[in-house]
VEXDREN-2710 file (C-alpha; in Angstrom, 1 decimal):
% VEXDREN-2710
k/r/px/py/pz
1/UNK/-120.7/48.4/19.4
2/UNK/-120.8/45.4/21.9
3/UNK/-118.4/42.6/21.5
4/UNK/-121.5/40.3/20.2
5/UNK/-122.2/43.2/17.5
6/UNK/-118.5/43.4/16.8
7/UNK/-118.2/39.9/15.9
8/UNK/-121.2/39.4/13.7
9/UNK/-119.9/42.1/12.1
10/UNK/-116.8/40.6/11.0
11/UNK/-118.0/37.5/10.0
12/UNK/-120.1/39.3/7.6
13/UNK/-117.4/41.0/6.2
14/UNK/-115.5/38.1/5.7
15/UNK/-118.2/36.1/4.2
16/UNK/-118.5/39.3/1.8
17/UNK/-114.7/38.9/1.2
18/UNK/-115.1/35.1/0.6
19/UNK/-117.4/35.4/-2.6
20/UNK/-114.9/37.6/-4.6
21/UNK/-111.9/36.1/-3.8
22/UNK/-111.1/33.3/-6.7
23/UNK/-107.8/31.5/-6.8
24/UNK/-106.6/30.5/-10.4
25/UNK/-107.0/27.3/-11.8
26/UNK/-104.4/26.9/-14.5
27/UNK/-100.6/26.5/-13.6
28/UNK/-99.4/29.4/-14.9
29/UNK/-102.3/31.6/-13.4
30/UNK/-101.3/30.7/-10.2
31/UNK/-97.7/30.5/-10.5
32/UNK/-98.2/35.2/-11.3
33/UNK/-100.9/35.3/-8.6
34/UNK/-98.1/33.8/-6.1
35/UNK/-95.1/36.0/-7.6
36/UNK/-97.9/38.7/-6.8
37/UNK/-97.7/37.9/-2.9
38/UNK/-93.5/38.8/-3.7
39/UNK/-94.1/42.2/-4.4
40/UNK/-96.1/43.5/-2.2
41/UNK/-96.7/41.0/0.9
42/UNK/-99.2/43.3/2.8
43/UNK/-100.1/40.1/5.1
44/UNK/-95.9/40.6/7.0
45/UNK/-96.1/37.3/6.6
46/UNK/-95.5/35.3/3.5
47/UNK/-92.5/36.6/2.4
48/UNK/-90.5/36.8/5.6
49/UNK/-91.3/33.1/6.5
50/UNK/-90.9/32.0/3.4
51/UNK/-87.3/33.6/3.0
52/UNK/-86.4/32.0/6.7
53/UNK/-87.3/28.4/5.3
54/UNK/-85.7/28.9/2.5
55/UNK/-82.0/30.1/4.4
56/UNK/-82.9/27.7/7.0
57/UNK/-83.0/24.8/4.3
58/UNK/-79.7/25.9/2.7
59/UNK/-77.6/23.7/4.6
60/UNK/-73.9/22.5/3.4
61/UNK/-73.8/19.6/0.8
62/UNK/-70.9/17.6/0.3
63/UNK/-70.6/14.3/-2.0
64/UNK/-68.4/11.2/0.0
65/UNK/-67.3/8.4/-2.0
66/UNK/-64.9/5.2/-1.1
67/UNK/-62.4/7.2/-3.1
68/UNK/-59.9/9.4/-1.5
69/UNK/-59.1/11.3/-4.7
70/UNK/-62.4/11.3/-5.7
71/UNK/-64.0/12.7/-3.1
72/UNK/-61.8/15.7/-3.5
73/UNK/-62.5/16.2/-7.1
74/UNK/-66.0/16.5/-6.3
75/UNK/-66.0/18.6/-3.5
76/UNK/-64.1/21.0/-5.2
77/UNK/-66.7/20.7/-8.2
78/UNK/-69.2/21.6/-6.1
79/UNK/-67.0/24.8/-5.0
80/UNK/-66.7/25.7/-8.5
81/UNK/-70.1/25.1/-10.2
82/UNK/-71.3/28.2/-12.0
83/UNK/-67.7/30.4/-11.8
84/UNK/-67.4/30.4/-15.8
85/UNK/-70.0/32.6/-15.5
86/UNK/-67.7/34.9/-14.4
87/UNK/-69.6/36.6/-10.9
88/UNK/-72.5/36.8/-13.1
89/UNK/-74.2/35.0/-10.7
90/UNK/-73.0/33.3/-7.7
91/UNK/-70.8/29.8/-8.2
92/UNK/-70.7/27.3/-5.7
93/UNK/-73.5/24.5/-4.9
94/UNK/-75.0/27.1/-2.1
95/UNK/-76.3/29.5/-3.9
96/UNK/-77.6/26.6/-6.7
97/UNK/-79.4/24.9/-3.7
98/UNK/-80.9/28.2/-2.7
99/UNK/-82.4/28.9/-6.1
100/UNK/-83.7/25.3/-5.7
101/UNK/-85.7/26.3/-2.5
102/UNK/-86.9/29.3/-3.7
103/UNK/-88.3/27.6/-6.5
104/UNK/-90.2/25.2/-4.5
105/UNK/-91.5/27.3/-1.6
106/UNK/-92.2/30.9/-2.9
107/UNK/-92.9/30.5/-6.5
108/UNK/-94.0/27.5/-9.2
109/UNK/-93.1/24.2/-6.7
110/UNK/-91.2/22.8/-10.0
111/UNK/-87.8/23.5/-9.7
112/UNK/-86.5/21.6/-13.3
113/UNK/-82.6/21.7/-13.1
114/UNK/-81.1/22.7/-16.0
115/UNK/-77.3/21.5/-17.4
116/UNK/-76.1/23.6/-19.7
117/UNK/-72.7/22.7/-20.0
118/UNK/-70.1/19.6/-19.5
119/UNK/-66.6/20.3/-18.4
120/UNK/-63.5/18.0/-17.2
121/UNK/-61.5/19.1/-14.5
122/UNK/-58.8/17.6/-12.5
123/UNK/-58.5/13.7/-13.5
124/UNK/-60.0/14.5/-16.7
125/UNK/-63.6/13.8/-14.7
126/UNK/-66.3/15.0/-16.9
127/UNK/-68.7/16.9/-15.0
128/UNK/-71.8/19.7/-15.2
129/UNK/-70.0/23.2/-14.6
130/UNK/-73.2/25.4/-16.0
131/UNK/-76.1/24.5/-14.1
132/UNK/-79.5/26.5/-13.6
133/UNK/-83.1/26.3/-12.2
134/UNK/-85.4/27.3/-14.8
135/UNK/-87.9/29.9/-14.1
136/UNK/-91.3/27.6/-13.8
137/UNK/-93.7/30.1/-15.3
138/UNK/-92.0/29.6/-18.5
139/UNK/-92.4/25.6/-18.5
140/UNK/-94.9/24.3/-20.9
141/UNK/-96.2/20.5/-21.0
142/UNK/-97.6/18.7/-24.3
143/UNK/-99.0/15.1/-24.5
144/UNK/-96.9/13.3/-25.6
145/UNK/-97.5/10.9/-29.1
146/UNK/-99.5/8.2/-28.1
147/UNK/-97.6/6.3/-30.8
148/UNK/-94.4/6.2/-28.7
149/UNK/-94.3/3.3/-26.7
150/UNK/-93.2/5.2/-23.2
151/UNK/-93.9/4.3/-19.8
152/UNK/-97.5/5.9/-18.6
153/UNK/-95.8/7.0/-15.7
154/UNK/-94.4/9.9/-18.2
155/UNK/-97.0/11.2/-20.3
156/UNK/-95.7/14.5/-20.9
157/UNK/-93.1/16.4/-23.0
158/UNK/-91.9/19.6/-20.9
159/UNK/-90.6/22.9/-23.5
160/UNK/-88.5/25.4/-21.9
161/UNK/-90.5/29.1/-23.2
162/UNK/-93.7/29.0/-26.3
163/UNK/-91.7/31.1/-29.0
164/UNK/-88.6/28.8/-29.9
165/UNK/-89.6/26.2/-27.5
166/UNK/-86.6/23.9/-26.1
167/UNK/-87.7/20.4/-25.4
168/UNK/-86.4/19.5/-21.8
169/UNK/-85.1/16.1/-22.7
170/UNK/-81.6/15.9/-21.8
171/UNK/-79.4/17.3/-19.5
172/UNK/-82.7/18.3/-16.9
173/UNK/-83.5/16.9/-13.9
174/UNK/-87.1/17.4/-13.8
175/UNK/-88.9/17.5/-10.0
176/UNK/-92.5/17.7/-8.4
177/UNK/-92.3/18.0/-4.7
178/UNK/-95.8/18.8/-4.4
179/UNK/-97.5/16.8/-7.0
180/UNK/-97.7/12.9/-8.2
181/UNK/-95.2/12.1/-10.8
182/UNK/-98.4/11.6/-13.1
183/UNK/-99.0/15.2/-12.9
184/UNK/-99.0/17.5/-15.7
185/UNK/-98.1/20.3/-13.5
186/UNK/-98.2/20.8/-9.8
187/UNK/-100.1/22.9/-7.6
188/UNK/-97.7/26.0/-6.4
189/UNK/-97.0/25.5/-2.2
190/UNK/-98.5/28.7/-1.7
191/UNK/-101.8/27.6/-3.6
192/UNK/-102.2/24.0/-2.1
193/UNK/-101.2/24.9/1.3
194/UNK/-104.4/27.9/1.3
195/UNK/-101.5/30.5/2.1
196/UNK/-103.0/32.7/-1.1
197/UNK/-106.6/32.5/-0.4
198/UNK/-106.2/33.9/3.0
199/UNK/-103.5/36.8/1.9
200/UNK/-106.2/37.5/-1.0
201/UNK/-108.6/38.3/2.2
202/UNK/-105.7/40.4/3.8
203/UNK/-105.1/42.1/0.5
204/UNK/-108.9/42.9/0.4
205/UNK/-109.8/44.5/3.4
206/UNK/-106.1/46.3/3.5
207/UNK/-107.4/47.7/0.3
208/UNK/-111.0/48.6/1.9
209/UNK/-109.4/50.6/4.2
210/UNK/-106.9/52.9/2.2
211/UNK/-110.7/53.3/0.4
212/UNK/-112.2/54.3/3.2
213/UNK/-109.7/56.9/4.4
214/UNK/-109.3/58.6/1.0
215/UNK/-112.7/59.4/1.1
216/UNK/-113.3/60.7/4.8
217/UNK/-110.1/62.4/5.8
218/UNK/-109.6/65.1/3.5
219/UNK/-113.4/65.9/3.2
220/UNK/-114.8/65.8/6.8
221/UNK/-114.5/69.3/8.2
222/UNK/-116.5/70.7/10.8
223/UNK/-117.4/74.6/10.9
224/UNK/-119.0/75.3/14.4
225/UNK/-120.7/79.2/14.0
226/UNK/-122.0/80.5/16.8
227/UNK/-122.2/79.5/20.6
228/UNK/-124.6/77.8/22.9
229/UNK/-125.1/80.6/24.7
230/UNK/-125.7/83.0/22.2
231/UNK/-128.8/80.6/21.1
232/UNK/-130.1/80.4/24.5
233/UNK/-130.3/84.1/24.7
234/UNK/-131.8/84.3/21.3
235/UNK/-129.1/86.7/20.5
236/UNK/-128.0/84.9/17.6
237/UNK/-128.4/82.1/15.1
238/UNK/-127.6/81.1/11.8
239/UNK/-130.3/79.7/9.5
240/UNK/-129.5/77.5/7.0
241/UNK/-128.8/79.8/4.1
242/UNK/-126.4/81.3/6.1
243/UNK/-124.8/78.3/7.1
244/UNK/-124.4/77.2/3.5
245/UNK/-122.6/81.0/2.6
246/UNK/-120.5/80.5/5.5
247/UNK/-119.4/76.5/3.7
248/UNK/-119.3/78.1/0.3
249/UNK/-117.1/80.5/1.9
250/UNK/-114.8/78.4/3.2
251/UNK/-114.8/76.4/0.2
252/UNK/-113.5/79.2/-1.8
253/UNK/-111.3/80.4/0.8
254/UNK/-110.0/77.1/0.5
255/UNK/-109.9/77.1/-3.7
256/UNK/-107.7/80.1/-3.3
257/UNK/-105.1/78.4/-1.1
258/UNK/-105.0/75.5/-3.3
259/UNK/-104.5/77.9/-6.4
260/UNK/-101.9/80.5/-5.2
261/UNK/-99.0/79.9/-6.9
262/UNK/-96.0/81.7/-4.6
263/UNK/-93.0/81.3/-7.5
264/UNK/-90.4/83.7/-6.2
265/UNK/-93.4/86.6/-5.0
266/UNK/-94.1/86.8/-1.8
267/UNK/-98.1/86.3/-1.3
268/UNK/-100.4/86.7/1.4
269/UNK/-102.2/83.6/2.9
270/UNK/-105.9/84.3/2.3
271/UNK/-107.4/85.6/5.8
272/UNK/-110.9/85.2/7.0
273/UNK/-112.4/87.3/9.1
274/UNK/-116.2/87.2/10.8
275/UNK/-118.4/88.5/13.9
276/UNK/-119.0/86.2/16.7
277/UNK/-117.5/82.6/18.0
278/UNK/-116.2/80.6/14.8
279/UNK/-114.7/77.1/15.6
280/UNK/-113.7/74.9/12.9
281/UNK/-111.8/71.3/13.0
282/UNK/-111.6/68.7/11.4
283/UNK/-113.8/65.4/12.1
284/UNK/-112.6/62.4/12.0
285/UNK/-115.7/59.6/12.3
286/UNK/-115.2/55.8/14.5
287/UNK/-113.4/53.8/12.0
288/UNK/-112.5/51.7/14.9
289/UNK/-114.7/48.7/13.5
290/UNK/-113.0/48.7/9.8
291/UNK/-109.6/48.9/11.3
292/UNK/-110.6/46.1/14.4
293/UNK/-107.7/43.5/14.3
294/UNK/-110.4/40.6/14.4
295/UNK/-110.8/41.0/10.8
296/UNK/-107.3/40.0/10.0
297/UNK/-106.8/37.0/13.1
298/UNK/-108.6/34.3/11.2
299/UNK/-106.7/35.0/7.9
300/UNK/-103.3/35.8/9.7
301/UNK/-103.7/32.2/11.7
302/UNK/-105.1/30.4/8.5
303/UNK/-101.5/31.8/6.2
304/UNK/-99.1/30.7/9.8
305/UNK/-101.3/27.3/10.1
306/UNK/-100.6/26.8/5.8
307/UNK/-96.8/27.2/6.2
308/UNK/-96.5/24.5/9.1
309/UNK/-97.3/26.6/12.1
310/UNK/-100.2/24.7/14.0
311/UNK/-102.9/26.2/16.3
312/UNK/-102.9/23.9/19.2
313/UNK/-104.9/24.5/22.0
314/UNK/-103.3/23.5/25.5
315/UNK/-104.7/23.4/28.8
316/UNK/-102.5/24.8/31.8
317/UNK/-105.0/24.0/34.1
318/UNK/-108.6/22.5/34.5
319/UNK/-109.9/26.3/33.9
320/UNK/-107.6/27.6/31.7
321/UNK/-106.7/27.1/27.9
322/UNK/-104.2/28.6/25.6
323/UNK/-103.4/28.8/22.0
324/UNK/-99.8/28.0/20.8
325/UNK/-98.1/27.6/17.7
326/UNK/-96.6/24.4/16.9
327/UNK/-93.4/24.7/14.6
328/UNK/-93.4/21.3/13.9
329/UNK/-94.9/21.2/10.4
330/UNK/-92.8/24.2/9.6
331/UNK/-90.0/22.4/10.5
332/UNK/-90.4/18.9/8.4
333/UNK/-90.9/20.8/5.7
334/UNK/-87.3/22.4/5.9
335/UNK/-85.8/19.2/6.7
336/UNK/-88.2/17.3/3.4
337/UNK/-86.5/20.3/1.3
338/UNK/-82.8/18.9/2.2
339/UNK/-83.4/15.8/1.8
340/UNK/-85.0/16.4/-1.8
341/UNK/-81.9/18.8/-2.9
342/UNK/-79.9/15.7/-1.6
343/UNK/-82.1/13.3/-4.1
344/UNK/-81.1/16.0/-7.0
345/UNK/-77.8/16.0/-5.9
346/UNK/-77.4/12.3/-6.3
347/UNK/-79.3/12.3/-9.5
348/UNK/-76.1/14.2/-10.8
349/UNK/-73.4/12.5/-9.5
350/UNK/-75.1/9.0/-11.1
351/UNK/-75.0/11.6/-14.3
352/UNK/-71.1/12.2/-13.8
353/UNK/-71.3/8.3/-13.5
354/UNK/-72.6/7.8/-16.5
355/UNK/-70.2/10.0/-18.7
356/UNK/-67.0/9.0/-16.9
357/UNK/-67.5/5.3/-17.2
358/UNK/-64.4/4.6/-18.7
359/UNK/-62.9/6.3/-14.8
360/UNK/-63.6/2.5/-13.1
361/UNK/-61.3/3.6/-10.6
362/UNK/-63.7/6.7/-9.5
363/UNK/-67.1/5.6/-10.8
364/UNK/-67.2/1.9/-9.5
365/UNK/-66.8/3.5/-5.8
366/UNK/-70.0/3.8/-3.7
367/UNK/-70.7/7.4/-3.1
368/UNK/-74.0/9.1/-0.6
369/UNK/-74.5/12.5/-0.2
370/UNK/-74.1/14.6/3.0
371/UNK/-75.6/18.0/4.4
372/UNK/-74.6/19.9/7.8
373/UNK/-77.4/19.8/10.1
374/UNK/-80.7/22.2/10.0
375/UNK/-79.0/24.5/12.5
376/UNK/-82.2/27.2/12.2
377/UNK/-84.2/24.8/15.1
378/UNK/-82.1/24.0/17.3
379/UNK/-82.3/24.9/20.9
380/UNK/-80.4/24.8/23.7
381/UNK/-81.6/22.4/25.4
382/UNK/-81.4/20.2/21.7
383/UNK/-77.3/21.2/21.9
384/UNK/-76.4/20.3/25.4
385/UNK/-78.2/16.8/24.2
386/UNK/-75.7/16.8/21.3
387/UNK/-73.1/17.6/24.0
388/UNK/-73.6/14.7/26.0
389/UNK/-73.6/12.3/22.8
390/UNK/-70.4/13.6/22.1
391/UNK/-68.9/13.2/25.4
392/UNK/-70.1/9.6/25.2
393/UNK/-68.6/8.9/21.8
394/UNK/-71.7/8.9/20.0
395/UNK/-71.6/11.9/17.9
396/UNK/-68.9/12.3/15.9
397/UNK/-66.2/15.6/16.4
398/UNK/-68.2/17.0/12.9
399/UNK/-71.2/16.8/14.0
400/UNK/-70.8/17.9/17.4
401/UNK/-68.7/21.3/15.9
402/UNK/-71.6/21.8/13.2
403/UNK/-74.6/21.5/15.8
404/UNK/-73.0/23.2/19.0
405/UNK/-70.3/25.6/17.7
406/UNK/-72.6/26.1/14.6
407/UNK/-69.2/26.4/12.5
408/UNK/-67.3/25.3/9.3
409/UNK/-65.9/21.6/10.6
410/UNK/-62.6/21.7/7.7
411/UNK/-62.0/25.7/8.4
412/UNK/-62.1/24.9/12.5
413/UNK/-59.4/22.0/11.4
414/UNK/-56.9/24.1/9.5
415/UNK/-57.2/27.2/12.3
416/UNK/-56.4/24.0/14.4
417/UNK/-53.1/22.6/12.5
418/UNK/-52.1/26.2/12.1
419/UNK/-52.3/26.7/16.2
420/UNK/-50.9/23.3/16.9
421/UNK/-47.8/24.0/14.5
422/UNK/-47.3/27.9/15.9
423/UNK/-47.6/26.9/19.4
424/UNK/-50.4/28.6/20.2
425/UNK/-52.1/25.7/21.6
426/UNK/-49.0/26.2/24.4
427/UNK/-49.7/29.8/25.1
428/UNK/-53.3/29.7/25.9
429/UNK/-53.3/26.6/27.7
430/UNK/-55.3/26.9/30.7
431/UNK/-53.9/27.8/34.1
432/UNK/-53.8/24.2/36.2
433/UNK/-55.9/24.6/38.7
434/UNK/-55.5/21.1/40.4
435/UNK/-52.2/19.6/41.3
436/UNK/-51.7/16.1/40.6
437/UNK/-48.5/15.4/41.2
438/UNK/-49.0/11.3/41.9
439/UNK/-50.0/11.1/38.1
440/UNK/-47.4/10.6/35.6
441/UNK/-48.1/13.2/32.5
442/UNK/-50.4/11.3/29.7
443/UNK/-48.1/10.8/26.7
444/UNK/-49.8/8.6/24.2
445/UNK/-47.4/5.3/23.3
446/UNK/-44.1/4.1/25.0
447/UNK/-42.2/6.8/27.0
448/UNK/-39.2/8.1/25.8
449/UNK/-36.6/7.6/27.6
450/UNK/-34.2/9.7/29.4
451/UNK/-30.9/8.6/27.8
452/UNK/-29.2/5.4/26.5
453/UNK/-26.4/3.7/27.8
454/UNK/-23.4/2.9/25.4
455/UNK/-21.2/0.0/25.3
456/UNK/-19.0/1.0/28.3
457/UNK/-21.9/2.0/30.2
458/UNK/-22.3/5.8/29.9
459/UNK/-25.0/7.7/28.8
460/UNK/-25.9/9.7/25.9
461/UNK/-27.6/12.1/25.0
462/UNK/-30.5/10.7/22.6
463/UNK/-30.1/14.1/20.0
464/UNK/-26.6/12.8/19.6
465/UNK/-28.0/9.3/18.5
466/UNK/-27.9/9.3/14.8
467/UNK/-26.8/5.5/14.4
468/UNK/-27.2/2.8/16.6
469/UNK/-24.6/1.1/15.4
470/UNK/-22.0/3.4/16.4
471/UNK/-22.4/3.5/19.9
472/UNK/-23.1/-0.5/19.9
473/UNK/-26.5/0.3/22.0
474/UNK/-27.0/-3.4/21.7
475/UNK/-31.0/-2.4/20.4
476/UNK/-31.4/-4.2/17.2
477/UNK/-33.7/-1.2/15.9
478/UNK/-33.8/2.5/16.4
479/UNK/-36.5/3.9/14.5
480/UNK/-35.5/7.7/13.7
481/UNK/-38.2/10.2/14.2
482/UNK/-38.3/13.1/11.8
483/UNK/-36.9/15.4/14.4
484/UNK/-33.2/13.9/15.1
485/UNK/-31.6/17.0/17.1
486/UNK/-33.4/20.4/19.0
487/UNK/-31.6/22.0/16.3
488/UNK/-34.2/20.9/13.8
489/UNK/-37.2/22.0/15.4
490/UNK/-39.2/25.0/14.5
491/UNK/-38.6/28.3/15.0
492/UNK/-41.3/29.0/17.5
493/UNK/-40.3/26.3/19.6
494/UNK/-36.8/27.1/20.4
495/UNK/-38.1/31.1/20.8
496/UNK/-40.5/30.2/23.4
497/UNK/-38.3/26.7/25.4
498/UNK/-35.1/26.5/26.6
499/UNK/-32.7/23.9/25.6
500/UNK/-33.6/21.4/28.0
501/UNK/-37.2/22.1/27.6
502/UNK/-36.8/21.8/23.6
503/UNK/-35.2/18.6/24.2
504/UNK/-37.9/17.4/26.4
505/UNK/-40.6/18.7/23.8
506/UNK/-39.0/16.7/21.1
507/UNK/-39.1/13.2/23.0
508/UNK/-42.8/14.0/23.1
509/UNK/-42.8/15.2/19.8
510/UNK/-41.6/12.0/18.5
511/UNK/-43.7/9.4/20.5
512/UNK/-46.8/11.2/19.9
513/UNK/-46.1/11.3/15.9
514/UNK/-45.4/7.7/16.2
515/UNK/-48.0/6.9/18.1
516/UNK/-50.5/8.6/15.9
517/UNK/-48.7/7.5/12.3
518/UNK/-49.7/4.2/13.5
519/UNK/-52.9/4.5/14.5
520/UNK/-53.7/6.4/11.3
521/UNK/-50.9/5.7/8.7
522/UNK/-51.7/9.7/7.8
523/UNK/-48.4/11.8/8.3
524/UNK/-50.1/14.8/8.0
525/UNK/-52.6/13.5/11.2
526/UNK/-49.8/12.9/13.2
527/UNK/-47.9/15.6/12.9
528/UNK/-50.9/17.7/13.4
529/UNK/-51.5/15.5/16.3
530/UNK/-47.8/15.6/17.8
531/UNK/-47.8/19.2/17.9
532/UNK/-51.1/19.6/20.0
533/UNK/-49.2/16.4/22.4
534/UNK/-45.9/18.2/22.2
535/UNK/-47.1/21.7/23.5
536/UNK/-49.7/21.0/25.7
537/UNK/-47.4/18.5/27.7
538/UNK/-44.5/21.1/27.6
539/UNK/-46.6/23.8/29.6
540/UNK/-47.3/20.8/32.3
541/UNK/-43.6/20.2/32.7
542/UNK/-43.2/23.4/33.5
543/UNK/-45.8/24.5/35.7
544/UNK/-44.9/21.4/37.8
545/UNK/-41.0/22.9/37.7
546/UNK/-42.4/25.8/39.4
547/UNK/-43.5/23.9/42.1
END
């Protein structure tokens, strides 16, 4: 078949395909026909690119208010939302938000968030620890009475289920990315986007083809009796009743085969035997044009082109023009996801507003909501750019760990206090390549100093200073930093320093938690800090002693 053949071909075909296909009308016809596509995705498609925009999407939320205490009660709410179901399903706002997604891209599009329960925690904050997203099929909309006096914008009552109906009219958060908030229902992604029609014409002509071979294969067999030469020489040949004795032959040769029934006997496999050449095989016939992969290109690019992936056609030089998939579509989408979760999110927290308002402490405080980055896009090229921010002050140490090290920002900071505090920070310092020995070593604040004088004149020791008034220093303040003598300090650092290094490392010790206590006026900062200072100055003291 010539390549003009072949393609008139498969346009027929398809425009055969194209007048049985029909995609559902009502809501909840197309809301089964797209749980179909879940089953059995026989396009490769659907289902594995929806499931990567749906993990890509599920970001990290956290909730940031003006309110030091409050922020914490919420972000360990959204930790805990779900766990008194007891591992029944998953707790935590990840695994909510994912349920969210999944709702919107893969089956009904209208993810309605259910609360089923009200709980105070620490503070004696009232907030939603049962939360759900309802399965959509089972949503059902009624007119509302045209004798309430409601806004037109909401003309609809939503019912959870059609047996004991629930009216959703409280405690739900009630969404329609894909539709107008006039809508009755919306249109499924995977309906308004085309995706289903074109896996209806994959589904088709897959199921076509398993036709076509459960017909041929097991009944095409080709007995050859006879040979050329033996016809030439008029030796030999077989008319056409003996040809049909030598099929019904094999057919009931073949009967037998089928019918033996070994058990625990042993039985003889039925044995043919016959004068002259006798070939058989089986024949297979060109299915070549049923199976051509030009049937499936226009549907395949169609379902890609649906979910965000766009056909562009470039030109790489005045003679040449290739086709490339554009991610960009694909990639809004992700981001519009996040940014609608966000919406629901802060939906809930006016909610938690609302039934704490007696809290003004907490609930007059401005709060926004905050995700980690869509990591699932970015390149390299994208990360180095975040680098550079970064480097330049820009881009905060959060973002730049979230984006680039594509890790938890408050895990990297407590596996950072814990090094700090253990010394480790000391240990795998790197190996100082460069000797600088005209610069001065970069201890943040005043420099401690060496020793102070007493009032005859001679020095002492500054561990031994424990009250400036009894050495008559003639300072009028000494502050006392929280490490007064080497004793003091931790274990690690008087395993790993000598005594005149430990004495050096608490000078630096103290400045830097000075220094740092007020910059911040957070003790727990400046420790942390002083103990990165400390140990990373320590190792250059003593490389340069080596010298």
């Amino acid at each position: 078949m010539s390549s003009t053949e072949s393609g008139m071909f498969v346009n027929f075909v398809l425009s055969m395909l194209l007048r049985k296909i029909v995609v559902p009308s009502g809501f909840h016809d197309q809301v089964k026909a797209v749980k179909e596509m879940q089953v059995d995705d026989v396009s490769g498609l659907v289902d594995s690119l929806t499931d990567f925009l749906v993990n890509t999407a599920n970001v990290d939320f956290t909730v940031e208010t003006d309110n030091v205490k409050f922020t914490e009660i919420l972000r360990k709410w959204l930790d805990t939302i779900n766990i008194a179901y007891n591992g029944q399903i998953p707790s935590g706002i990840k695994p909510l938000a994912k349920e969210y997604f999944k709702e919107r891209w893969k089956y009904s599009s209208l993810p309605i968030l259910k609360i089923s329960e009200w709980t105070a925690i620490e503070g004696g904050i009232i907030v939603p620890s049962k939360m759900f997203f309802v399965d959509g099929e089972s949503i059902h909309a009624r007119d509302k009475n045209e004798d309430e006096e409601d806004l037109k914008i909401i003309n609809y009552d939503y019912f959870l289920g059609t047996k004991n109906p629930e009216k959703l009219n409280k405690n739900v958060i009630i969404t329609k990315p894909y539709g107008r908030w006039y809508d009755k229902y919306p249109t499924p992604f995977l309906i308004k986007r085309g995706v289903y029609h074109n896996w209806k014409i994959i589904q088709s002509l897959k199921k076509k083809e398993t036709e076509i071979l459960d017909q041929i294969i097991p009944y095409m067999l080709l007995i050859k009796k006879g040979t050329e030469g033996l016809a030439k020489e008029r030796i030999k040949t077989y008319s056409d009743e003996e040809l049909k004795a030598v099929t019904q032959q094999f057919q009931d040769l073949m009967n037998t085969m089928k019918g033996t029934n070994l058990g625990d006997k042993q039985v003889k496999s039925p044995t043919r035997a016959t004068n002259f050449d006798e070939e058989i095989k089986h024949f297979i016939p060109d299915l070549s044009t049923i199976f051509d992969g030009k049937l499936f290109a226009v549907a395949e690019r169609n379902i890609l082109s649906g979910l965000g992936f766009i056909d562009v056609v470039e030109a790489t030089s005045t003679s040449r023009r290739e086709s490339v998939l554009n991610p960009k579509a694909f990639i809004e989408e992700a981001k519009s996801g996040v940014e609608d979760f966000k919406q629901i999110l802060k939906e809930l927290i006016v909610q938690i507003a609302q039934k704490n308002k007696s809290r003004i402490k907490y609930v007059s405080n401005k709060s926004h909501i905050t995700s980690s980055p869509v990591r699932g896009f970015m390149t390299d090229d994208f990360k180095n750019q975040i680098r550079l921010l970064w480097e330049r002050g820009q881009v905060s140490n959060q973002s730049y760990c979230e984006m680039v090290g594509e890790v938890e920002y408050n895990t990297e900071i407590l596996r950072r206090e814990k090094e700090a505090k253990k010394g480790t920070d000391y240990t795998m310092y790197p190996h100082l390549t460069k000797n600088d020995e005209g610069n001065s070593l970069d201890i943040p604040g005043e420099k401690p100093e060496e020793n102070v004088d007493d009032k005859n004149g001679n020095p002492i020791d500054n561990d031994k200073i424990d009250d400036p008034d009894k050495y008559n220093t003639g300072k009028v303040e000494l502050v006392i930093a929280p490490y007064n003598e080497v004793s003091e300090l931790p274990d690690d650092v008087k395993k790993k320093l000598t005594i005149t290094e430990q004495k050096t490392w608490l000078k630096i010790w103290n400045n830097a938690y000075h220094f740092m206590l007020g910059k911040t006026g957070d003790k727990k900062k400046a420790e942390t800090y002083a103990f990165r200072v400390s140990w990373s100055q320590i190792k250059q003291v003593k490389a340069k002693k080596k010298k």
